[in-house]
N, CA, C and O atoms as a printed pandas DataFrame, in Angstrom:
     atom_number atom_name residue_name chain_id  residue_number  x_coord  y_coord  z_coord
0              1         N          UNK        A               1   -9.399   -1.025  -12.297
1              2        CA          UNK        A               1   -8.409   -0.043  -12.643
2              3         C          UNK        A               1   -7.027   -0.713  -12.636
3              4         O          UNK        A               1   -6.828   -1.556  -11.761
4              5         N          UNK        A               2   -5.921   -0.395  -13.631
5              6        CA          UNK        A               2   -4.939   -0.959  -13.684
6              7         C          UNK        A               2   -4.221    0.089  -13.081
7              8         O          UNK        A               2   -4.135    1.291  -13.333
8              9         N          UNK        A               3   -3.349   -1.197  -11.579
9             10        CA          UNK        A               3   -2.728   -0.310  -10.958
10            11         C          UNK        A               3   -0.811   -0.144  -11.370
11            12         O          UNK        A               3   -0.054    0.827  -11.374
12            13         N          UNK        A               4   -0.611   -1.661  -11.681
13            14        CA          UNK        A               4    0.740   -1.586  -12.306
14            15         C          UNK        A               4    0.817   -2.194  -13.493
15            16         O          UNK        A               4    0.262   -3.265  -13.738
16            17         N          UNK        A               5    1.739   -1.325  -14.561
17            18        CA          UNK        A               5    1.279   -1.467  -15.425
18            19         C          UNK        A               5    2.624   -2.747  -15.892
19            20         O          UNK        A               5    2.451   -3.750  -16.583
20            21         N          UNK        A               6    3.583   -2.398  -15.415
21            22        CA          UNK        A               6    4.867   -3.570  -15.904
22            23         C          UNK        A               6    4.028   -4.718  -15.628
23            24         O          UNK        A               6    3.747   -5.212  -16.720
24            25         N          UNK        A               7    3.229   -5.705  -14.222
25            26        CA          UNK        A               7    2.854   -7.026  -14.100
26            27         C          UNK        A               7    1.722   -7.100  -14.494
27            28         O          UNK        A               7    1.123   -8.175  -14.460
28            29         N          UNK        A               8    1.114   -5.881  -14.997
29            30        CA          UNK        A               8   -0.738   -5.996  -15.739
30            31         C          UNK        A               8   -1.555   -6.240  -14.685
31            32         O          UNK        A               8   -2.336   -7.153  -14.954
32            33         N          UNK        A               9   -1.705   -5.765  -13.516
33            34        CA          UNK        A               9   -2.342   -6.442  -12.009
34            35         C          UNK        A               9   -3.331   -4.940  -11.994
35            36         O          UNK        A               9   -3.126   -3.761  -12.282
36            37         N          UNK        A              10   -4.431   -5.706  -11.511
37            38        CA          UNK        A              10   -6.057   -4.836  -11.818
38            39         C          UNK        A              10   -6.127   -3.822   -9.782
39            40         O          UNK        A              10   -5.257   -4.275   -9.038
40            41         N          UNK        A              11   -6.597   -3.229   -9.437
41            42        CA          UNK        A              11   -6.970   -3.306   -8.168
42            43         C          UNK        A              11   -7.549   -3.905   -7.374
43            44         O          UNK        A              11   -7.428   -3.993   -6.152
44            45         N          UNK        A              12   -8.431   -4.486   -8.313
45            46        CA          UNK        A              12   -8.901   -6.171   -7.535
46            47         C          UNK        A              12   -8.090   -6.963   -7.106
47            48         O          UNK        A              12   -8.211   -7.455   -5.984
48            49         N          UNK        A              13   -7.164   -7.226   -7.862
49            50        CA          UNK        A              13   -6.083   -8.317   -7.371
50            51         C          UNK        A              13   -5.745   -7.822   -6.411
51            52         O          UNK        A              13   -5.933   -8.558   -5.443
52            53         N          UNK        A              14   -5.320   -6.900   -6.177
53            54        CA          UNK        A              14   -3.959   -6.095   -5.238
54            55         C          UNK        A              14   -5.568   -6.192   -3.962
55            56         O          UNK        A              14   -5.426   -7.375   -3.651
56            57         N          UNK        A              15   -6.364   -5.897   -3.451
57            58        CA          UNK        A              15   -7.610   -5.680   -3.024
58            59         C          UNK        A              15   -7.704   -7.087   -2.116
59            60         O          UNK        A              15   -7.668   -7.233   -0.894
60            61         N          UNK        A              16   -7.838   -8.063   -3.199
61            62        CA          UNK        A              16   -8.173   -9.120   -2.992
62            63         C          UNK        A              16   -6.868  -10.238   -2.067
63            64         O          UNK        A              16   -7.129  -11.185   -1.325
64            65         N          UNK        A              17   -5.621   -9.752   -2.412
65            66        CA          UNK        A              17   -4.492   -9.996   -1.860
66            67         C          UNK        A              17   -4.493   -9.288   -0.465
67            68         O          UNK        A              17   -3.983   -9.807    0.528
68            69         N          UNK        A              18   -4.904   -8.462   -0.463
69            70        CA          UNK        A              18   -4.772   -7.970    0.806
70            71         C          UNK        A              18   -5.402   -8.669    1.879
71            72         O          UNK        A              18   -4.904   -9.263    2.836
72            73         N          UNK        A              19   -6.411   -8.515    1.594
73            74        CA          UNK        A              19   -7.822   -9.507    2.508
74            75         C          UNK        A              19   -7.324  -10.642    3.002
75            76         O          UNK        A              19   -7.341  -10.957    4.192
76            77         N          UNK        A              20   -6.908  -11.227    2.175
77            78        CA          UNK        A              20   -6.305  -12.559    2.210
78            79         C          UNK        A              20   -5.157  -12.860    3.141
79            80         O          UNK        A              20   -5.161  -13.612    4.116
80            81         N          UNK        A              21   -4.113  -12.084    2.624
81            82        CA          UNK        A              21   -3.013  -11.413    4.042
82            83         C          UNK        A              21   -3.668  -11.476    5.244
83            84         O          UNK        A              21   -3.168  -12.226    6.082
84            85         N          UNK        A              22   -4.961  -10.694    5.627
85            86        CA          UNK        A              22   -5.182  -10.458    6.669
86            87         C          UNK        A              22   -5.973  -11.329    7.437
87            88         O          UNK        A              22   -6.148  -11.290    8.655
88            89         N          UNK        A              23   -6.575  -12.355    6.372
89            90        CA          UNK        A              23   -7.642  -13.508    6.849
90            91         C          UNK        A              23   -6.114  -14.236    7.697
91            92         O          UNK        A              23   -6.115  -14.313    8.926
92            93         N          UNK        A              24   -5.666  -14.415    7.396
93            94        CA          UNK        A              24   -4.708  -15.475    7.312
94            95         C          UNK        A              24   -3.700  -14.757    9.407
95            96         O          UNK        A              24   -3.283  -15.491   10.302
96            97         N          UNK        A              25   -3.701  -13.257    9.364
97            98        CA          UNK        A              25   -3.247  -12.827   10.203
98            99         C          UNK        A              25   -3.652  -11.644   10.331
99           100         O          UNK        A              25   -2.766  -11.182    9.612
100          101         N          UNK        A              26   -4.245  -10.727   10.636
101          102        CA          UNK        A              26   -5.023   -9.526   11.416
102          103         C          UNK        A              26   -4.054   -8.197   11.335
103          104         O          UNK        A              26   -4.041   -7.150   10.689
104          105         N          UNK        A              27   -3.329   -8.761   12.250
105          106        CA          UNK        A              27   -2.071   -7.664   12.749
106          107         C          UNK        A              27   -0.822   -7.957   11.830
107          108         O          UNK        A              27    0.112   -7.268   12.241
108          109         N          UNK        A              28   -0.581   -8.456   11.117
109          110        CA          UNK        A              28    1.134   -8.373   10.814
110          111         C          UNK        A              28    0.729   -7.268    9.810
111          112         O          UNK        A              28   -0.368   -6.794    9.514
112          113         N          UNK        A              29    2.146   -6.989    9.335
113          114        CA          UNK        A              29    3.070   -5.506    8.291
114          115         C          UNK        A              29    2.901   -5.716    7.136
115          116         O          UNK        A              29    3.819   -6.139    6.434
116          117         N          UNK        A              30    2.062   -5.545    6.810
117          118        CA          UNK        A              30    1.759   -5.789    4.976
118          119         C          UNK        A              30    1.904   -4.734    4.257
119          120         O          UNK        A              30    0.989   -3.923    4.113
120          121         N          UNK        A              31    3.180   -4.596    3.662
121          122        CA          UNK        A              31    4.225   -3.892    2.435
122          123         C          UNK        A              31    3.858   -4.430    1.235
123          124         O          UNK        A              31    3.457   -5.587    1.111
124          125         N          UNK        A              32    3.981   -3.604    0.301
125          126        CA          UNK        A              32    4.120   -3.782   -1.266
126          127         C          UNK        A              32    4.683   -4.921   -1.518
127          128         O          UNK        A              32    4.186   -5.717   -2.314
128          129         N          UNK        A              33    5.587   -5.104   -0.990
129          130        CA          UNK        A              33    6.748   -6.555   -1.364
130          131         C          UNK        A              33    6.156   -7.814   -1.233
131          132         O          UNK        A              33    6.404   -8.826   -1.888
132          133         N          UNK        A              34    5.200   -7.632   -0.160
133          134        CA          UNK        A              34    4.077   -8.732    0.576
134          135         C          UNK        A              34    3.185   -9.122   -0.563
135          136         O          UNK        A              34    3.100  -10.238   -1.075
136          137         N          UNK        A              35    2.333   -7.701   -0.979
137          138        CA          UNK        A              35    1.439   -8.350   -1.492
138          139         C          UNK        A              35    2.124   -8.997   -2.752
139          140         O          UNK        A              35    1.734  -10.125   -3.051
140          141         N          UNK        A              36    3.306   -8.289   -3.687
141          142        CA          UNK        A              36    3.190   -8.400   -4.935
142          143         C          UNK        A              36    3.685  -10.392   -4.987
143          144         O          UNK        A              36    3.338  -11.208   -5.841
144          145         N          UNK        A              37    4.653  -10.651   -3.625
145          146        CA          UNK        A              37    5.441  -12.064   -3.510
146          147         C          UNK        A              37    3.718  -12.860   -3.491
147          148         O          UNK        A              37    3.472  -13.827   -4.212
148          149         N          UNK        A              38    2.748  -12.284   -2.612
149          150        CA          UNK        A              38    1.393  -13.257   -2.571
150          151         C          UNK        A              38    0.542  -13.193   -4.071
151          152         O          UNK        A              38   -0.411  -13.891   -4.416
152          153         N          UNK        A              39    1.284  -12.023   -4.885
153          154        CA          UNK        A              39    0.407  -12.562   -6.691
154          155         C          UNK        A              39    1.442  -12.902   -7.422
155          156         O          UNK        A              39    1.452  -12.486   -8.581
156          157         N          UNK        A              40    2.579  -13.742   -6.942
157          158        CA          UNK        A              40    3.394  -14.103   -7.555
158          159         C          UNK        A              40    4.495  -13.291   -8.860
159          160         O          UNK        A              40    5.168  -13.645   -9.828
160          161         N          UNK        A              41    4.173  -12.145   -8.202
161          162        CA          UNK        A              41    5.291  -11.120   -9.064
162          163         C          UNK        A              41    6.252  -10.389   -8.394
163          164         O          UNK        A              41    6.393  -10.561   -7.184
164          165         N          UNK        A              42    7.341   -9.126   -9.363
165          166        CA          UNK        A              42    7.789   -8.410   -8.376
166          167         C          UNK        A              42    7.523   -7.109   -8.986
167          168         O          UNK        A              42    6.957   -6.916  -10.062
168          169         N          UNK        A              43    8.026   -6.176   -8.122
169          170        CA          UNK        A              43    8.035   -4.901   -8.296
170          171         C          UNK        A              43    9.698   -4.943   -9.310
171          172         O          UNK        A              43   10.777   -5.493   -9.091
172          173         N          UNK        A              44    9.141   -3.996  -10.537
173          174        CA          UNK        A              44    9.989   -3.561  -11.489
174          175         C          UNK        A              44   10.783   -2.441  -11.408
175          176         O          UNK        A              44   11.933   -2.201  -11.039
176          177         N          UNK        A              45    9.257   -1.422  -12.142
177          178        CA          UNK        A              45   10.177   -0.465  -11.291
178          179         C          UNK        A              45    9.182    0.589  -10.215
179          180         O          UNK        A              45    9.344    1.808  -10.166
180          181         N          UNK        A              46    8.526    0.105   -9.695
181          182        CA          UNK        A              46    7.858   -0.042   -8.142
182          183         C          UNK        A              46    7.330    1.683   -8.600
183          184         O          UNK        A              46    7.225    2.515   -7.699
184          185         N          UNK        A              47    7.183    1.870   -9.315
185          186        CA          UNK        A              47    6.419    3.354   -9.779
186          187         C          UNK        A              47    4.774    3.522   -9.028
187          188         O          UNK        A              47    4.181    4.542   -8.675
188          189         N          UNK        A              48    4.428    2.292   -8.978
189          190        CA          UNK        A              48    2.943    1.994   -8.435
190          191         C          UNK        A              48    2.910    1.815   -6.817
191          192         O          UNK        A              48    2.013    2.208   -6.072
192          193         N          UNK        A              49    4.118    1.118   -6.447
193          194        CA          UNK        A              49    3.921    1.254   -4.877
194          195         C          UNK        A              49    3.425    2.323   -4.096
195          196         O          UNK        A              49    2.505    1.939   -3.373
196          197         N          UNK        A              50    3.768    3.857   -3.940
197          198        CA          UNK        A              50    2.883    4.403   -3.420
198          199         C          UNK        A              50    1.264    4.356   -2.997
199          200         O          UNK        A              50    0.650    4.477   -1.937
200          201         N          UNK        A              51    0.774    4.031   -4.898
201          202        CA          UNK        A              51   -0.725    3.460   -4.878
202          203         C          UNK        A              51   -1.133    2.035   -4.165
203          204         O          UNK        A              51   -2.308    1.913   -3.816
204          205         N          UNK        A              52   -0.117    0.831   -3.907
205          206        CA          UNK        A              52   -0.626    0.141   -3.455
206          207         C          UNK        A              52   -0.268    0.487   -1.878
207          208         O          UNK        A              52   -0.922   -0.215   -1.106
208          209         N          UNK        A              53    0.572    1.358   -1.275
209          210        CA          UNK        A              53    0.751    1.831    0.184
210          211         C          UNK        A              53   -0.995    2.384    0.704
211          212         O          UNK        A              53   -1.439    2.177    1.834
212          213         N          UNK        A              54   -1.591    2.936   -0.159
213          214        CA          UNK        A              54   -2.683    3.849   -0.318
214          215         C          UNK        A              54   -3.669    2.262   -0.184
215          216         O          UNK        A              54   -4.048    1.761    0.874
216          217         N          UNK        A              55   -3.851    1.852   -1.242
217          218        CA          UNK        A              55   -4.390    0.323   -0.567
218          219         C          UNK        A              55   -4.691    0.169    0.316
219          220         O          UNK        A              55   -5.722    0.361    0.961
220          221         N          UNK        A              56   -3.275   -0.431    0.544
221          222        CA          UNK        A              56   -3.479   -1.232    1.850
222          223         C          UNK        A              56   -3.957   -0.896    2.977
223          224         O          UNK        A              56   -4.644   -1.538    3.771
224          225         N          UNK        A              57   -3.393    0.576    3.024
225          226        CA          UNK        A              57   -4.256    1.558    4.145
226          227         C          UNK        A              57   -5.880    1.005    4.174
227          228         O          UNK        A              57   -6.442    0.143    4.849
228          229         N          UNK        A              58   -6.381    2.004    3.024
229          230        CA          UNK        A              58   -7.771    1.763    2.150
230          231         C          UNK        A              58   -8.231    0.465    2.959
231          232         O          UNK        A              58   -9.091    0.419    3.839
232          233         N          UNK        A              59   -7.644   -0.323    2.578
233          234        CA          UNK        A              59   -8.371   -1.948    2.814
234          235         C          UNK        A              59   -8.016   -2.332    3.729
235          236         O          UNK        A              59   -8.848   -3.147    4.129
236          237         N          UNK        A              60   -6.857   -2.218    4.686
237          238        CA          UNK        A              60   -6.941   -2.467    6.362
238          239         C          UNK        A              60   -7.547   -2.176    7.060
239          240         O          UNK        A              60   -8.011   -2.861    7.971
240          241         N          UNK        A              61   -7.820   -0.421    6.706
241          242        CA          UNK        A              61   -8.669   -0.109    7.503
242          243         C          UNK        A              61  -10.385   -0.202    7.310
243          244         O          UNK        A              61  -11.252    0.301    8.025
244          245         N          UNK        A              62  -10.507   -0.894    6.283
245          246        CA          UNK        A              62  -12.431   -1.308    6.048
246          247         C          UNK        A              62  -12.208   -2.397    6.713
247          248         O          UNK        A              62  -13.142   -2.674    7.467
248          249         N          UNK        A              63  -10.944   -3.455    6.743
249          250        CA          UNK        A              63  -11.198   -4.758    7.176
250          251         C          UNK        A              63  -11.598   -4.289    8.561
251          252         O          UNK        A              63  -12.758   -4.379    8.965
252          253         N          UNK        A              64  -10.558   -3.765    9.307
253          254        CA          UNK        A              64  -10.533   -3.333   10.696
254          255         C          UNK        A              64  -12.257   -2.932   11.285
255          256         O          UNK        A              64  -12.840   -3.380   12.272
256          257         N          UNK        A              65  -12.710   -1.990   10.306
257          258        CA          UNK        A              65  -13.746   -1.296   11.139
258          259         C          UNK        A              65  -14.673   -2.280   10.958
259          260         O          UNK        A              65  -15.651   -2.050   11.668
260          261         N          UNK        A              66  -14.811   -3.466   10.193
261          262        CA          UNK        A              66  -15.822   -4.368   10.512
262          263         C          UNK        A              66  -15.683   -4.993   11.749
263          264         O          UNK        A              66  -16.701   -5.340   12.347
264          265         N          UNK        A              67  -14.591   -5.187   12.220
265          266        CA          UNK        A              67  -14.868   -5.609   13.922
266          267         C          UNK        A              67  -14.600   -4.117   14.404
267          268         O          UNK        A              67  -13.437   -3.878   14.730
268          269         N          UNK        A              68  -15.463   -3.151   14.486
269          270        CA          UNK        A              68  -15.393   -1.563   15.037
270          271         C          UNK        A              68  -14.164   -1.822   16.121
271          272         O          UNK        A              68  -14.536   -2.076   17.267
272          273         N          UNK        A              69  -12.901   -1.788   15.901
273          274        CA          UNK        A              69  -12.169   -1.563   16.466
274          275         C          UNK        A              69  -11.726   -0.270   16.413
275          276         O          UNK        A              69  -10.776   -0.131   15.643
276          277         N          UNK        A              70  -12.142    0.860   17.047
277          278        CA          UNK        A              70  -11.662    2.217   16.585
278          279         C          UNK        A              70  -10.205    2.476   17.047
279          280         O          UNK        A              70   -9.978    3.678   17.190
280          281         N          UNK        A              71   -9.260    1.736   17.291
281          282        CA          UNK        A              71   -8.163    1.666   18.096
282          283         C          UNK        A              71   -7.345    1.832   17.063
283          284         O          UNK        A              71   -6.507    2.720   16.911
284          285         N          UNK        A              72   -7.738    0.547   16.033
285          286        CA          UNK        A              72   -7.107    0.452   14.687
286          287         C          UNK        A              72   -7.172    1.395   13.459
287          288         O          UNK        A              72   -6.204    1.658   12.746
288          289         N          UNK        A              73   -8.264    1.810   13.319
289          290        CA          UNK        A              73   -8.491    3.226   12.598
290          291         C          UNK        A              73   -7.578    4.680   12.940
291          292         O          UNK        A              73   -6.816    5.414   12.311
292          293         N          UNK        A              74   -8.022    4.626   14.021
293          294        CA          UNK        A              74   -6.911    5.790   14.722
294          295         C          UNK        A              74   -5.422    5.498   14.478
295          296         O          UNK        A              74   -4.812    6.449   13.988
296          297         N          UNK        A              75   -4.487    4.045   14.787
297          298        CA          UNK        A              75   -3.462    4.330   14.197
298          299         C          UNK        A              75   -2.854    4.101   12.694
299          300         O          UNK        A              75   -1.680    4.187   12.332
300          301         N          UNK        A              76   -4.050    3.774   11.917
301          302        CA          UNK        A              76   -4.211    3.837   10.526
302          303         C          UNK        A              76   -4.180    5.515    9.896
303          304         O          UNK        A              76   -3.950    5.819    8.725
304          305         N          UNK        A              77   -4.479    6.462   11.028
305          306        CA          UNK        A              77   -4.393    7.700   10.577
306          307         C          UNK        A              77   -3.407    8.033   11.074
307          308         O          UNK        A              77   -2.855    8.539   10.096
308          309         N          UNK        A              78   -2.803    8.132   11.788
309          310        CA          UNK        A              78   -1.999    8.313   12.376
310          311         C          UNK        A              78   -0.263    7.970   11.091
311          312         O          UNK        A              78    0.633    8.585   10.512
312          313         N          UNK        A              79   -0.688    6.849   11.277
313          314        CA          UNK        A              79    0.639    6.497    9.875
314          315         C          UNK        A              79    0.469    7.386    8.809
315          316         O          UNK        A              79    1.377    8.006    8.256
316          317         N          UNK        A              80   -1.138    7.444    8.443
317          318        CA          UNK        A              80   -1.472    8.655    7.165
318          319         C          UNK        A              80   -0.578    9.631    7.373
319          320         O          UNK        A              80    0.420    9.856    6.689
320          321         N          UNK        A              81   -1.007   10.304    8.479
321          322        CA          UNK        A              81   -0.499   11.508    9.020
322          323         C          UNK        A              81    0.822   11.532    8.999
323          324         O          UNK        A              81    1.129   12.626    8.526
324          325         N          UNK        A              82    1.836   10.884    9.268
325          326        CA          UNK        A              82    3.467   10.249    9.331
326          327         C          UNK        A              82    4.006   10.438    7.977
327          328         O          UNK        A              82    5.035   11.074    7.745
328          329         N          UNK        A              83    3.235    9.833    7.043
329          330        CA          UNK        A              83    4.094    9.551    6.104
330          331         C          UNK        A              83    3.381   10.763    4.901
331          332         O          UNK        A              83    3.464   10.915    3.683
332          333         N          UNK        A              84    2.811   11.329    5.810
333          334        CA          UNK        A              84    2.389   12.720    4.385
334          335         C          UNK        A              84    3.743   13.970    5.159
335          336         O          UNK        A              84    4.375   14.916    4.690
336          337         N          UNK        A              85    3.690   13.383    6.356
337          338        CA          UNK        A              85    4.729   14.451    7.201
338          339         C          UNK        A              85    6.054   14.438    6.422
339          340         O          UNK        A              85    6.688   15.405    5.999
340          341         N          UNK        A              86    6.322   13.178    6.331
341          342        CA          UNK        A              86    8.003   12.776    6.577
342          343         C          UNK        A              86    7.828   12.869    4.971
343          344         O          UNK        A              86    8.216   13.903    4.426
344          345         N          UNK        A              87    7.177   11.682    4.074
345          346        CA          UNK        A              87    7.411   10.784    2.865
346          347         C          UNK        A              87    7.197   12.421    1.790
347          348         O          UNK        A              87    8.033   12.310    0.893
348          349         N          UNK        A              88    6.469   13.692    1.619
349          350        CA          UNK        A              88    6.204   14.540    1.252
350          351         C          UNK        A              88    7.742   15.938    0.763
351          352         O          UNK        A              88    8.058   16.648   -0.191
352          353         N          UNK        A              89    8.177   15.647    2.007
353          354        CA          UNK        A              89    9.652   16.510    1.845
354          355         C          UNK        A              89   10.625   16.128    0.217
355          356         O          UNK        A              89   10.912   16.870   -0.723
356          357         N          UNK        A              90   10.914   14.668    0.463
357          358        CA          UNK        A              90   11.914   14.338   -0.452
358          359         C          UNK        A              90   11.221   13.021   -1.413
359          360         O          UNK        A              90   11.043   11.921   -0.890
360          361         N          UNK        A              91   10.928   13.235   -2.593
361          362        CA          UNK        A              91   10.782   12.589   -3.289
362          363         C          UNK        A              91   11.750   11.319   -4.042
363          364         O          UNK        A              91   11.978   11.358   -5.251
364          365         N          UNK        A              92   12.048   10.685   -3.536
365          366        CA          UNK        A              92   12.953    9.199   -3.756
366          367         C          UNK        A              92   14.369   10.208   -4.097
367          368         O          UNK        A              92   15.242    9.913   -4.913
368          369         N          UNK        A              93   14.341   11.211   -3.414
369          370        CA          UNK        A              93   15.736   11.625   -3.051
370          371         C          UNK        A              93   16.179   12.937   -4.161
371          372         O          UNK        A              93   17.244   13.552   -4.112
372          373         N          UNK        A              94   15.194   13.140   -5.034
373          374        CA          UNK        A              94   15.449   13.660   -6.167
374          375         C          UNK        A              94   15.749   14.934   -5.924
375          376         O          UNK        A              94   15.697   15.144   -4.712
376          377         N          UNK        A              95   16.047   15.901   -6.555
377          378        CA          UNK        A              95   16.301   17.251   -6.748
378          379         C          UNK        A              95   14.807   17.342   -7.121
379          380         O          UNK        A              95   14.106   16.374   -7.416
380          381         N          UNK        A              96   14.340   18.856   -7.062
381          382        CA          UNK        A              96   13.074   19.146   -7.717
382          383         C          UNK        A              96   13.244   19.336   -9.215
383          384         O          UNK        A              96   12.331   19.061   -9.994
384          385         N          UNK        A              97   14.522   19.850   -9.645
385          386        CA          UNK        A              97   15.258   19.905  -10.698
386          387         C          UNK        A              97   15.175   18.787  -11.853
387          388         O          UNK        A              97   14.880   19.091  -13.009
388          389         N          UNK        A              98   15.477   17.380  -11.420
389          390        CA          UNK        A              98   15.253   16.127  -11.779
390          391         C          UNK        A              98   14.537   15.865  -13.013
391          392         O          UNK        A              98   13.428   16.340  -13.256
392          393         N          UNK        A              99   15.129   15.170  -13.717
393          394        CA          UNK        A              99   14.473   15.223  -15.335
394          395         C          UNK        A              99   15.193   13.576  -15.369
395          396         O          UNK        A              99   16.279   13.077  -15.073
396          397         N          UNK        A             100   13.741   13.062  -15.972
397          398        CA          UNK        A             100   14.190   11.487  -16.202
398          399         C          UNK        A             100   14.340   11.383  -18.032
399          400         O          UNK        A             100   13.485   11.717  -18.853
400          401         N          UNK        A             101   15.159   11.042  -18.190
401          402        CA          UNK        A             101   15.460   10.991  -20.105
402          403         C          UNK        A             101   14.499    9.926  -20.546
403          404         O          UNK        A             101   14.419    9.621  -21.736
């Protein structure tokens, strides 16, 4: 599935970047910015980041539960839970009004 469409990058890639991130380190903060600098692109106009936030979740937390760490799952929901709380209110600041030309 093509997830962004400005750098042409599949979900595999973005998938496969992730893993890789995490082979490499377990625990660190892996942001959009992360993966897109590890496939050698950038975010344009970052319309897709949400979907790769959704990712990374997605794929941290399968990496995670292969060593059944349920510690890590739990605060993998937990952020879910956070950012449907907080990120849901205001949409990149817009009016609901908002009309893009």
């Amino acid at each position: 599935m093509l997830v962004c469409h400005c750098n042409l990058i599949i979900q595999k890639e973005i998938e496969e970047a992730i893993v890789g991130l995490l082979d490499a380190d377990p625990w660190q903060l892996i942001v959009p910015a992360k993966v897109y600098h590890t496939l050698s692109k950038r975010g344009r106009c970052c319309g897709c980041f949400p979907n790769v936030v959704e990712t990374i979740i997605r794929v941290t937390e399968e990496y995670h539960r292969r060593d059944d760490d349920a510690d890590t799952v739990t605060f993998l929901g937990r952020v879910r839970e956070l950012r449907g709380q907080y990120g849901s209110r205001l949409h990149e600041r817009r009016n609901t009004d908002h009309r893009a030309a």
